[in-house]
C-alpha positions as YAML, in Angstrom:
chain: A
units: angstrom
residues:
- id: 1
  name: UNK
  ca: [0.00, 0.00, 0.00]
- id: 2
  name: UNK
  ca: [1.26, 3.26, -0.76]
- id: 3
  name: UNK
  ca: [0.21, 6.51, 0.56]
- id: 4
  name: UNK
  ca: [-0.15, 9.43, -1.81]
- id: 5
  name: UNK
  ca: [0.49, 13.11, -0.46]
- id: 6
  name: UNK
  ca: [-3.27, 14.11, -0.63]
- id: 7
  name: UNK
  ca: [-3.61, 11.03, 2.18]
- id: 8
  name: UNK
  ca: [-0.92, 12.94, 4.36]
- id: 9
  name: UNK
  ca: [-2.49, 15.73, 4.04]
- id: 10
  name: UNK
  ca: [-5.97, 14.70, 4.78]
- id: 11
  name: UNK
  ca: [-4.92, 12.30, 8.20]
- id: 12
  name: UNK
  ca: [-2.79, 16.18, 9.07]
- id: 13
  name: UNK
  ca: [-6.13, 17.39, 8.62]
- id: 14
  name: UNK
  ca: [-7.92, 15.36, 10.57]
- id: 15
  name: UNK
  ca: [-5.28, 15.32, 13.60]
- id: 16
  name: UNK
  ca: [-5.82, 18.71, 13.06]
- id: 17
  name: UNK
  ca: [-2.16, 18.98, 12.53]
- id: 18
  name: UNK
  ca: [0.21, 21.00, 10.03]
- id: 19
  name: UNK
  ca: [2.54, 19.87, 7.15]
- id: 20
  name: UNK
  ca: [4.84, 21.48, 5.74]
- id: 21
  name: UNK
  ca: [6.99, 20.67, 2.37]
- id: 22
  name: UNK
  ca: [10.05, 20.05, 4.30]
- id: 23
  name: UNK
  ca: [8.55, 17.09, 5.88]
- id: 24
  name: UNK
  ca: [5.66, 15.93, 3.53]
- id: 25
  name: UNK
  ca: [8.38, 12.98, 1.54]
- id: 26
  name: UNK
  ca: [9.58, 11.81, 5.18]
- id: 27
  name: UNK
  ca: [6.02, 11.61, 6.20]
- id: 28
  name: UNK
  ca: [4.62, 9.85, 3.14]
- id: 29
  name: UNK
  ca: [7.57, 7.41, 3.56]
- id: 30
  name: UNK
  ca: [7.09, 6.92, 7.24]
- id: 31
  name: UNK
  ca: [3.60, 6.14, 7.17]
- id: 32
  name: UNK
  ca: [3.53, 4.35, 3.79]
- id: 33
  name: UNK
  ca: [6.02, 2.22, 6.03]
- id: 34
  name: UNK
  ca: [3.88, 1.28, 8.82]
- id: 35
  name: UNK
  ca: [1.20, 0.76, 6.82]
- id: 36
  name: UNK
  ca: [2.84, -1.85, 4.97]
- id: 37
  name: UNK
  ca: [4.43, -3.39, 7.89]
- id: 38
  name: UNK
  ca: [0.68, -3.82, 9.40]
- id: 39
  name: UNK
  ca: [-0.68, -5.26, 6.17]
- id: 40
  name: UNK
  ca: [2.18, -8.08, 7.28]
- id: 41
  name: UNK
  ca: [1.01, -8.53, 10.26]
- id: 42
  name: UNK
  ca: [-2.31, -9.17, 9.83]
- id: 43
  name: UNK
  ca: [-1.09, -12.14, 7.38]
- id: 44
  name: UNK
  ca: [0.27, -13.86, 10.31]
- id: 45
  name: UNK
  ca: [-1.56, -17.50, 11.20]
- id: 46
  name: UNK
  ca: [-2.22, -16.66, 14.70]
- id: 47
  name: UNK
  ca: [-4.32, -20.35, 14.76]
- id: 48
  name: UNK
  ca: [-4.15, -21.75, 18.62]
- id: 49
  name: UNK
  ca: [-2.66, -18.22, 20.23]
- id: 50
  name: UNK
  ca: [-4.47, -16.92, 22.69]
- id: 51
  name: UNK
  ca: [-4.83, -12.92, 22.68]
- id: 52
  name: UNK
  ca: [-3.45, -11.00, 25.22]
- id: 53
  name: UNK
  ca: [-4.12, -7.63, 26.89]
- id: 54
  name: UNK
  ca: [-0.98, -6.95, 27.49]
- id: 55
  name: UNK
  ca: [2.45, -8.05, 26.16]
- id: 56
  name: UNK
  ca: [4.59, -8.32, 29.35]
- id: 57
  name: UNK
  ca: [3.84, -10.24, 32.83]
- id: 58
  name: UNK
  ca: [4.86, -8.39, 34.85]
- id: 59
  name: UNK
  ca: [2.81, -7.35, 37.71]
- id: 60
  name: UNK
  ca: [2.11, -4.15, 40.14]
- id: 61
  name: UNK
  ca: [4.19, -4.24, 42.71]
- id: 62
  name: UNK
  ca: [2.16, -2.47, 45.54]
- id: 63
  name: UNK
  ca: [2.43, -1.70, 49.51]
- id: 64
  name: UNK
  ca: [0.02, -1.62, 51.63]
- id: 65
  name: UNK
  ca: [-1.43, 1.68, 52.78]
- id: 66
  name: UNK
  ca: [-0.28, 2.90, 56.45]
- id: 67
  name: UNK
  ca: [-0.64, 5.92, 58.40]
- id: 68
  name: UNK
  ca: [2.92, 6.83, 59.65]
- id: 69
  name: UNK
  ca: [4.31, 9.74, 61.36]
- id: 70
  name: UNK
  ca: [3.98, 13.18, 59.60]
- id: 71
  name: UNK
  ca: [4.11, 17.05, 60.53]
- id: 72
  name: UNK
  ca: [1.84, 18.83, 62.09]
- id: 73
  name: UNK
  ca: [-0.55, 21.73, 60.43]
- id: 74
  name: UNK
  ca: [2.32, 24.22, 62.45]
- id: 75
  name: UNK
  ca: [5.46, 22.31, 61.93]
- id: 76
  name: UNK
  ca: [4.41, 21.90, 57.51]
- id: 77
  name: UNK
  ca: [3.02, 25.68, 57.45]
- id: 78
  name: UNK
  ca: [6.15, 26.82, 59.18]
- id: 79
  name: UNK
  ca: [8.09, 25.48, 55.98]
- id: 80
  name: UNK
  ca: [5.93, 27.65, 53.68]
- id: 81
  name: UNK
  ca: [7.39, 31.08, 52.56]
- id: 82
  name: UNK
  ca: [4.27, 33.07, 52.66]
- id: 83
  name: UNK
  ca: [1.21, 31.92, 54.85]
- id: 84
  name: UNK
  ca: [-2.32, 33.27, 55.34]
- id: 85
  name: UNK
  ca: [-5.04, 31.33, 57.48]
- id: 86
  name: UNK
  ca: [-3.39, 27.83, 58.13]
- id: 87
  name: UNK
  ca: [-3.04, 27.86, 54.21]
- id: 88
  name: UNK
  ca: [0.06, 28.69, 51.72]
- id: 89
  name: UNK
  ca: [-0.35, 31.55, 50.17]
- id: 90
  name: UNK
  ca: [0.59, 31.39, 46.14]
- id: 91
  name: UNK
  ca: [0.60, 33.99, 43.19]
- id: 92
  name: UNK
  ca: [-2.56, 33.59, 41.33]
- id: 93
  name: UNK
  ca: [-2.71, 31.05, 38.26]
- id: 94
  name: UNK
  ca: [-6.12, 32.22, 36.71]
- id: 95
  name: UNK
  ca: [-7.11, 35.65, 35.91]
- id: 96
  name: UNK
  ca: [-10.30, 36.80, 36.92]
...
């Protein structure tokens, strides 16, 4: 299969992303590439594998959740260069 520049240009469209000249052969190439490599894949005779959600087995590796010692309201507000009603005070993000 071989992508023409007009098919480029309308999956840029669609991603809502732009193309310019400089990179239009690399892309055509690219994705004329994977196409093509995904046609070969599905040729595969997958007959007796069993699908998979996921390619690795690894698992989570997870702890379990404990209360431990921590600092106070004081002793974490006290660490805070600018404080205003047991809260940190920060430059606004948002106008409005």
């Amino acid at each position: 299969m071989s992508l023409s520049r007009q098919d480029v240009l309308h999956v840029a469209s669609l991603a809502r992303l732009e193309v310019n000249e400089a990179e239009m052969e690399s892309l055509v190439s690219d994705l004329t590439s994977i196409l093509e490599y995904a046609e070969e894949l599905q040729q595969l005779d997958l007959t007796g594998v069993l699908p998979m959600s996921y390619v690795g087995m690894l698992q989570t590796v997870t702890r379990p959740d404990v209360v431990g010692s921590s600092l106070s309201d004081d002793e974490a507000l006290a660490n805070g260069p600018d404080v205003e009603e047991q809260q940190f005070r920060v430059p606004a993000v948002l106008e409005g």
